[in-house]
Each structure stands twice: as structure tokens, then as C-alpha cells.
N, C-alpha and C positions, 0 to 999 in steps of 0.2 A: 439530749437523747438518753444520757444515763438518768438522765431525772424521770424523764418518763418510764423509764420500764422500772423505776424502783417503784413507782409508784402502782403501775402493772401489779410488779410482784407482788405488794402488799394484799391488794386485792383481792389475789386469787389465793392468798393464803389465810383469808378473811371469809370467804366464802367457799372455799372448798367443801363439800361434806360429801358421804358415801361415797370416796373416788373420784368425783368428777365435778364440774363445774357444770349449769344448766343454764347456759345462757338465754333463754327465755322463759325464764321464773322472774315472777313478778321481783324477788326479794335481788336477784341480780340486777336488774333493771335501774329498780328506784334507788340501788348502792350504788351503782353505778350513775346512772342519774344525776342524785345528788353530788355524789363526791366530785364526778366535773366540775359542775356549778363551783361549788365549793374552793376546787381548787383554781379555777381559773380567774374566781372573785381574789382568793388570795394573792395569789401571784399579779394579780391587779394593781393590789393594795400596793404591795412590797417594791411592783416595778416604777409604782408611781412614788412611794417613797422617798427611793433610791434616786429616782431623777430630779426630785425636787432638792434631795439633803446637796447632788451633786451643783445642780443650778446655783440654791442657796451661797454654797460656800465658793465656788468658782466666780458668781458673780461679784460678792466681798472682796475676792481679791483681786476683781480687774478693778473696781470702784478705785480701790488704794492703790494700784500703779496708775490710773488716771488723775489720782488727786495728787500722786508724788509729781509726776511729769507735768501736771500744770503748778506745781507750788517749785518750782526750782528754777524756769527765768524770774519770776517774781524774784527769790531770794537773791538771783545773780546780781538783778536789777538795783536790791538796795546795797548790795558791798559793790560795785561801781563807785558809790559817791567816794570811796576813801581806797579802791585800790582799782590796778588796771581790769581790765577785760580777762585778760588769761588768768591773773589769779583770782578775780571773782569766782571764775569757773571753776578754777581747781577749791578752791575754799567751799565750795555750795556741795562740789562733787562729795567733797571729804567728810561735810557734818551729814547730808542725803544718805551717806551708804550706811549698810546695816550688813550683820551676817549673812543673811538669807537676799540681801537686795546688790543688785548689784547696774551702775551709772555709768553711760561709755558716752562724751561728746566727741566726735569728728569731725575735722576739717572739711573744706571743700574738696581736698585733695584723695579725700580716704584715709587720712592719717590720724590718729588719733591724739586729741588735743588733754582728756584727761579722761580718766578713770577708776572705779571703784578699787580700793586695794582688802582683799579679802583670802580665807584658805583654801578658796574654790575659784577665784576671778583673778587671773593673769592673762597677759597678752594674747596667749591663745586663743582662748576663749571668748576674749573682747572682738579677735579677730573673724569670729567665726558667730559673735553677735551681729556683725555688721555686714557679715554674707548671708543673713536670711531674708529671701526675699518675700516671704509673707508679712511680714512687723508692717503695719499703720499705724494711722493715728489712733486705731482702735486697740485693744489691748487684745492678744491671740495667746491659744495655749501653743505651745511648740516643744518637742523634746529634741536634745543633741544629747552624746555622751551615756546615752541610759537614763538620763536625768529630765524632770519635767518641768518646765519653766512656764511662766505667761510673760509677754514682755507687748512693748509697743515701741516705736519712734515718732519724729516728729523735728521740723525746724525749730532750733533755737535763735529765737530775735529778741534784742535785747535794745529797746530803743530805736527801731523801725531799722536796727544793723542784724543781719544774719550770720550769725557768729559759728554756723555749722548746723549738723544735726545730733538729735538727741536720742540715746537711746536708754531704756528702763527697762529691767528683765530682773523679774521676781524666781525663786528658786523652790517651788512648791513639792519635792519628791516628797518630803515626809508627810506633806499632808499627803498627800494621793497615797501613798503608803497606807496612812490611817483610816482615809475613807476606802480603800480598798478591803483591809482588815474590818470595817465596819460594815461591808458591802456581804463581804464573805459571813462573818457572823449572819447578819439579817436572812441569807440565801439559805444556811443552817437549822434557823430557826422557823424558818418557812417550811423549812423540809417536815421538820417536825411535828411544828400545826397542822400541815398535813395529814402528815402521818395519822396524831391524836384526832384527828376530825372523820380521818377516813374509816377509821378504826369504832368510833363512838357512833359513826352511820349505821358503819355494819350493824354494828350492836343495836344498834334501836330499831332497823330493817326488821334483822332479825326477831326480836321480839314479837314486834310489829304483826309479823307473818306467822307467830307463831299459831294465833288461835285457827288461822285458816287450813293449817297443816293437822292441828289437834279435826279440823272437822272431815278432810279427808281421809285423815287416817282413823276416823272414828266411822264414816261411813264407806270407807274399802273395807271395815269387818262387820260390818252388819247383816244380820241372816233376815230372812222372809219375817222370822217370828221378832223380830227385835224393830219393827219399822214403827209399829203404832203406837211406842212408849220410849221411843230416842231423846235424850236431851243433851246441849253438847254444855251448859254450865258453860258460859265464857262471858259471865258477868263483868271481868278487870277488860274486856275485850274493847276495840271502839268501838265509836258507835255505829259504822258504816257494816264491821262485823258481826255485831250483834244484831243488827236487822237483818242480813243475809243467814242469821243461823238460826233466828226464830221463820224466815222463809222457809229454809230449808225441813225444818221440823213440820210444820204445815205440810208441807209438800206431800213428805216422807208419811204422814198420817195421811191424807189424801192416798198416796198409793196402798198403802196398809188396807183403808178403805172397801178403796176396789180390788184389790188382789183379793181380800175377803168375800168380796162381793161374786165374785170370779170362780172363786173357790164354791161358793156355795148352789151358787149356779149350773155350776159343774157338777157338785154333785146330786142336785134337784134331777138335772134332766139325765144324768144316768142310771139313777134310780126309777126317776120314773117310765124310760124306757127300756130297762131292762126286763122287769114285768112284762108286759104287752107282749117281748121280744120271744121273752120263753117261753109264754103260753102257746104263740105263734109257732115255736120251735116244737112245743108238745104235739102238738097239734098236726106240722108235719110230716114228725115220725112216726107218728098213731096211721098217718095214710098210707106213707109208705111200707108198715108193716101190714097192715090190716088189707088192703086192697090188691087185688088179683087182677082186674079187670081194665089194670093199666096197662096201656101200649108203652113204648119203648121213648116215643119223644114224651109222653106224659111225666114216667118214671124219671129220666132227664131231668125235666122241667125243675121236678120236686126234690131232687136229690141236690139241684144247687142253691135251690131256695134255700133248703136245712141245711148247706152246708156255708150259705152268705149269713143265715141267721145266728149258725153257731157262730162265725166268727167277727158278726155285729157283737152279739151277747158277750165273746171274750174281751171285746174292745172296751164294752161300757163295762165289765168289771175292773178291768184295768186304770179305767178313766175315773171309775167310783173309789178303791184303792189309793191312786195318788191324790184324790181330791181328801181321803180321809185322814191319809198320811200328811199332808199339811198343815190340815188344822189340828194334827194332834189325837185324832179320833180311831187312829188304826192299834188295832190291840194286838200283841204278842202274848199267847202263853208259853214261856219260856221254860222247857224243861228238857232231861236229858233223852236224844233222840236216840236209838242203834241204826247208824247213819246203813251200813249194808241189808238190812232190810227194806228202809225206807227208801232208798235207790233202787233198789230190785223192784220195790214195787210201780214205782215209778218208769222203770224200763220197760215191766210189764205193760202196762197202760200206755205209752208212746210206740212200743211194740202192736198193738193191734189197732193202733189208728194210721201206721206209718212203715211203708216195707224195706226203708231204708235200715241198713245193718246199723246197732246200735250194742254196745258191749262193756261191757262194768269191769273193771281191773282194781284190786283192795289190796291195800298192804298187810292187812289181818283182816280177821275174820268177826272181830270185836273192834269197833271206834263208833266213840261217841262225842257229841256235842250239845252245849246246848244252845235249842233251837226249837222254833215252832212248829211244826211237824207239816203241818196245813200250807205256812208261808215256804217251808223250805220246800213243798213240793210245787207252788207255784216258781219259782226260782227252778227249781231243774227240767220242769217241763218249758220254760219261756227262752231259757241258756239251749237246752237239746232244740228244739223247736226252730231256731234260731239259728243254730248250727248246720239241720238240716234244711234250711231254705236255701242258704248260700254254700252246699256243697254238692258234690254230684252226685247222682243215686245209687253208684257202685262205691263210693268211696264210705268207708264206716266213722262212724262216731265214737268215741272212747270217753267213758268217762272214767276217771279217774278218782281213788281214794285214797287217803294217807293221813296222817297222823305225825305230831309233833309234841314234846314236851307239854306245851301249850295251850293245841289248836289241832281241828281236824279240819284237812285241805280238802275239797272240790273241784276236779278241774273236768271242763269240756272243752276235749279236744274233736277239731275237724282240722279235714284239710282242701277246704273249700277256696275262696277265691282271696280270702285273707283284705288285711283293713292296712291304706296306709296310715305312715306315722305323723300323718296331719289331721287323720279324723281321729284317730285313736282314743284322744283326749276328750274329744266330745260326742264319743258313741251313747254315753251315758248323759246327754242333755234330753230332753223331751223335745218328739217329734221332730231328731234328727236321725236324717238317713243322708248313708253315706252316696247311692247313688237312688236317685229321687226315683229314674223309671223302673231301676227293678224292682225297688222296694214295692213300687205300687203291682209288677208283674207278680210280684211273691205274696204280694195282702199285710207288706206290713205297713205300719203308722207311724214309728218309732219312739214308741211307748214303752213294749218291752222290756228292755236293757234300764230303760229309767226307773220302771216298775220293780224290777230286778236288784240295779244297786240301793234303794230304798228299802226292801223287804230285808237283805242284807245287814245294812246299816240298824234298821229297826232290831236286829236280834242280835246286834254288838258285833257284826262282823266284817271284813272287807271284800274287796273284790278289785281284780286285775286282771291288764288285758294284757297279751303278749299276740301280737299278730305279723305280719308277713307278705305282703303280694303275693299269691299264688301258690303261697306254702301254706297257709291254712292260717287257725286260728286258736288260741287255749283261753280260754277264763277259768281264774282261778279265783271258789272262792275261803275263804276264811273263816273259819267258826270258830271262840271261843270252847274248851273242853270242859265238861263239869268242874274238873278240880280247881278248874282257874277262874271261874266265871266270877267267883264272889270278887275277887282281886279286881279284876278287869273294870267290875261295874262298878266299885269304890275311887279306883283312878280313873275312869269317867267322868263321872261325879263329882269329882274335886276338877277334873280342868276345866269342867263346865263353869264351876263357880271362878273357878282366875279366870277366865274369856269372859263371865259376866263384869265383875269387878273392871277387871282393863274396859270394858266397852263403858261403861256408868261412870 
């Protein structure tokens, strides 16, 4: 049991990494795996060893108490010619004994006729030779005293007369001793190989595993634009890995591929229908202005058309926008904006499409950022826009402005129905809505906010959400300040190149 869990421990301080253990990673598995095998072939080895060295030498020394107890009537046999019967025996007893051996023959009566004289063999002993009842003719291991002996017995007949029986009992502690201290060593040294084997698994496991880790963690960072020129170099790799990462590279250019293909698609056909879309759109406000002569379900009719076309037409720009933004094609003129202007005017303009209360709050009267003027005002009309669909139409809208060391802040606040903190994170994916029916009752898509944080990011700046159940909602965003822009876009720039570097 202690063997086992030393072996546990190693283990898991073998494979431990980031805190914890994964016990369903390949690299736990095949260590583990292995190192059973391993060890239970060893402990094979060792038990079979062990029982052989024990066989080996236990069976030597029944052989030589079987060969003493037949060579000693023979001996009694030939000093008969020249002495009686009893001193035969006492004489054979005498030259027979040895330190470690020790000779008891007994009468018929149980009394004993002669015996070994040694520093370990007196009457006691003899006594207690000839009350065990397991001794035959076979030779047995038996302990008395603490002490391990092999002995046998047997009739002693000496010319067809039976002169008693005989007993022979070998004194084996110190061997058992030694192969016990050789038993312990071997149990030792096992532990060890162990150990060295379990430990040299790891290590080669881990290797092993390394290039498959180098292509996960090389494709957990990979961006859209990084797919169609990926290589993961794992040349010293096997060869089972190395065909799985030239797969993968295929793959990953196949997606490239078509995400391009996708891309471009996207922005074909919202190009091409947005033309059509506006003329259509010209064309209905021209009637709607122009003509007198419409009745009231007429005027109706037209008033939803231009107001389905205009917000087809805002869709495929939106659509044409992110599609330009991926490949790279969406241009920023980056210069410094006077942000309270450009908000007022934007208020202005949200103000006569929309009668919901909508209100500017500045901390001066002066802030500036830089930013694109065009993109920044898609950005606060898509945030306002946005805030007003999911608020109620006596509740007002607040935008916010401020200024930092750094950076001038943007925030739109409502206090509309508010986002939990399980969509929060992914209100900013494309064409994701948090509740699928309203969005479709309100006209949205969930393009927006994606539309949004990309215009953002395009002009070096961030964007957060802080929302609430039923308490409303702020986005806040982030602009770079002229003084700091140069800075900014220099440490950009440079992490761009470390994030390339780490990824190649």
C-alpha cells in the first residue's frame, strides 16, 4: 500500500502543471499507461527473481540434509565391524555434526540414544526436535525459538535392525537473514527503477506532446487575417504530428479560402444592392413629397416602404462596412475631432428623426480626440439608436462626455431594460441578439454594436459595456487624445510585431 501511493505521489508531481492535474490529456494517459505496464513488468521481474534465488537456495539445502540423513546409517554401518551398535552411533553422530547442523537419534522409548554437541544444541532443544510433528522423510522448513531451521527424520536400520529414529535439523537463520537483507535491497532497488522509469516516461510523454500543445496554442491565437499563411514548423515533430499539422494548415487555408470568399460575396451583393435600394428610396420620397393627390392608406403604404428601404439601405451599409473592415479595406481619416461639436451635431440629427428625449452632458467645453469624424458619427448614432430601441419613450438618453489625461470618454447612457451578465460579453459578436423576438419587433439584426466596436477599434480606441436588468445600460467609449496618439500608435505597433513573432 505504501508502495503504491509512493508511486501515486511521483506521478502527480511528474505531471502536475498550471495547478492541476488533467486527467484526460493524452499526455496523463500514455504516462500513466506506460508507467503501469512498466511497473508491473518490473515487479514481475523482481517477484520472480526473488522466488527463484529463494527456491534456488532452500532447495541446496534440503538436497544436503537429504544427503547427510542417507550417508549416516551407511557410516554407522561400517564402524559396526569394529564397535557395538551404540557406539557406532555415538561415533557417526560425532564426526556428522557441524556448527550450524545438528544429529538427535532416539530410542524406541523417546529417549534419546545420542546427539549433536554444539553452542546452540542441548537437551532442550533436542527435546523439542523430537516434538515436531511435521519432520518426514522429506526435509521441511520449520522455526522454534526465533530461529529457522530445515530438518527431516526417518528410521534408522542398520542391517535389517531398527535401532531408533533419526533426526537431522540444519540451522539456516543467517542465511534467511541474508537473503532477507538481499530481498530488502532488490525491493529498494526496484523502487528506484521505478521511480527512474517513471520519471524518464514523463519526460519523453511530455516531449512527445509537446508539438501538439505548440499547435494549439498556436491556433487558440490566431486572428481571421493570420489563417491563410499559418505554419506551425514542427519539423523534429513525429511523424503522426507532422501529418496532422500539415492537415491542419490545409484546413486552415481552405477556411481562409472561404471566409474570403464569404467576405467578398458579402460585399458584392451589398454593394450591389444598395444602389437599386437608394434610387428606390429616392424615388419614394420624391412621391411622397411631390404628390397631393394621395389618400391616407396610399400615403401609408409609401411612408413604410421609405421607411423598410431606409432601413434595408442602413443594413447593407453596415453589411458593406464589416465586410470592408475584414479585408482590411475600411479607411480611417484620423485627425483631431472637437468632440462637443460633433456630438451636438449628431444630437441634432437623432433629434429630428426621433422624439425620444436625448441630452449631452460635457465636462468642458473643449475636448478633443483623435478620430474620424464620419466613423465617429456612425458610432453614436448606432450606440443612441440603440439605446433608444430598448428604452421607453419617456425615459431620456444621456450622453456623456469627459476627458482624461489620455483619452476623451463617450458614454451612452439609458435606462432601458438593461443586458444580463451572460450576454454582456457577446453583445459585440455579429448578429447576436440578446432576445431574438424583440430584436426582430425593434428592426434590429445584430450588426450594430459589432459595426460599432470595429469602427472603435479602427480609430485606436475601446469600448465597454456596464449593464444591469432593468436598470438600464452605459457604453463607454474610448478615444485616444491628440497629445497621445503618436504614443499609442507606436505601442500598438510594436505589440503587433511581439503577437506576430510569438505566432511565426
Amino acid at each position: 500500500m505504501k508502495f503504491r501511493h509512493q508511486i501515486a505521489s511521483f506521478i502527480k508531481c511528474a505531471l502536475v502543471q498550471h495547478g492541476g492535474i488533467d486527467v484526460r490529456s493524452l499526455q496523463f494517459r500514455m504516462t500513466a499507461g506506460v508507467t503501469c505496464i512498466s511497473v508491473l513488468g518490473i515487479i514481475g521481474v523482481s517477484g520472480w527473481i526473488s522466488w527463484r534465488a529463494q527456491s534456488i537456495v532452500i532447495g541446496d539445502q534440503k538436497r544436503q540434509i537429504s544427503d547427510i540423513a542417507e550417508q549416516i546409517p551407511r557410516d554407522i554401518d561400517a564402524y559396526t565391524a569394529t564397535l557395538t551398535n551404540d557406539e557406532a552411533v555415538q561415533k557417526t553422530v560425532q564426526l556428522r555434526s557441524l556448527p550450524d547442523l545438528s544429529i538427535v537419534v532416539s530410542g524406541a522409548q523417546g529417549n534419546i540414544l545420542a546427539q549433536s554437541q554444539s553452542q546452540w544444541h542441548d537437551e532442550q532443544f533436542a527435546r523439542q526436535l523430537l516434538s515436531i510433528p511435521t519432520l518426514s522423510l522429506q526435509p521441511k522448513v520449520f522455526q522454534t525459538d526465533g530461529r529457522h531451521y530445515i530438518g527431516c527424520k526417518g528410521p534408522l536400520v542398520i542391517d535389517g535392525e531398527n535401532l531408533g529414529t533419526l533426526y537431522v535439523a540444519l540451522d539456516i537463520t543467517k542465511s534467511s537473514q541474508m537473503f532477507n537483507q538481499l530481498m530488502l535491497n532488490l525491493g529498494l532497488a526496484t523502487m528506484l527503477a521505478i521511480a527512474f522509469i517513471t520519471a524518464a516516461i514523463a519526460y519523453s510523454v511530455r516531449r512527445s506532446v509537446q508539438p501538439l500543445r505548440k499547435i494549439s496554442r498556436v491556433t487558440a491565437n490566431l486572428t481571421v487575417d493570420d489563417l491563410d499563411h499559418v505554419q506551425f514548423h514542427l519539423d523534429k515533430a513525429p511523424t503522426e504530428v507532422r501529418e496532422l499539422a500539415q492537415t491542419c494548415e490545409i484546413t486552415l487555408r481552405r477556411l481562409a479560402d472561404n471566409m474570403a470568399q464569404q467576405r467578398q460575396f458579402v460585399h458584392d451583393i451589398s454593394h450591389e444592392l444598395r444602389t437599386p435600394l437608394t434610387i428606390v428610396y429616392g424615388y419614394l420620397q420624391s412621391v411622397l413629397r411631390r404628390s397631393r393627390t394621395l389618400n391616407e392608406l396610399q400615403r401609408e403604404a409609401l411612408e413604410a416602404a421609405t421607411s423598410e428601404a431606409e432601413r434595408t439601405i442602413r443594413l447593407l451599409q453596415d453589411l458593406l462596412d464589416l465586410a470592408r473592415a475584414d479585408s482590411g479595406n475600411l479607411q480611417f481619416s484620423l485627425m483631431p475631432v472637437h468632440l462637443n461639436d460633433q456630438l451636438e451635431n449628431c444630437l441634432k440629427i437623432l433629434k429630428l428623426n426621433h422624439t425620444h428625449p436625448i441630452h449631452l452632458e460635457a465636462t468642458s467645453p473643449d475636448i478633443y480626440a483623435m478620430a474620424d469624424a464620419d466613423r465617429l458619427k456612425q458610432v453614436v448614432f448606432n450606440l443612441v439608436d440603440n439605446a433608444i430601441r430598448y428604452s421607453d419613450a419617456d425615459e431620456p438618453i444621456v450622453v456623456k462626455l469627459a476627458e482624461t489625461e489620455n483619452s476623451a470618454i463617450i458614454q451612452v447612457c439609458d435606462r432601458g431594460i438593461g443586458i444580463s451578465d451572460e450576454h454582456q460579453t457577446q453583445v459585440f459578436n455579429r448578429c447576436y441578439r440578446v432576445d431574438a423576438a424583440r430584436s426582430r419587433a425593434t428592426g434590429g439584426y445584430g450588426l450594430g454594436l459589432s459595426l460599432v466596436k470595429t469602427l472603435v477599434e479602427g480609430m485606436n480606441g475601446t469600448i465597454h459595456l456596464n449593464s444591469e436588468l432593468n436598470q438600464g445600460s452605459t457604453f463607454t467609449v474610448t478615444l485616444p487624445s491628440p497629445l497621445h496618439h503618436d504614443h499609442d500608435t507606436n505601442h500598438r505597433s510594436r505589440r503587433r510585431r511581439r503577437e506576430t513573432r510569438a505566432l511565426h
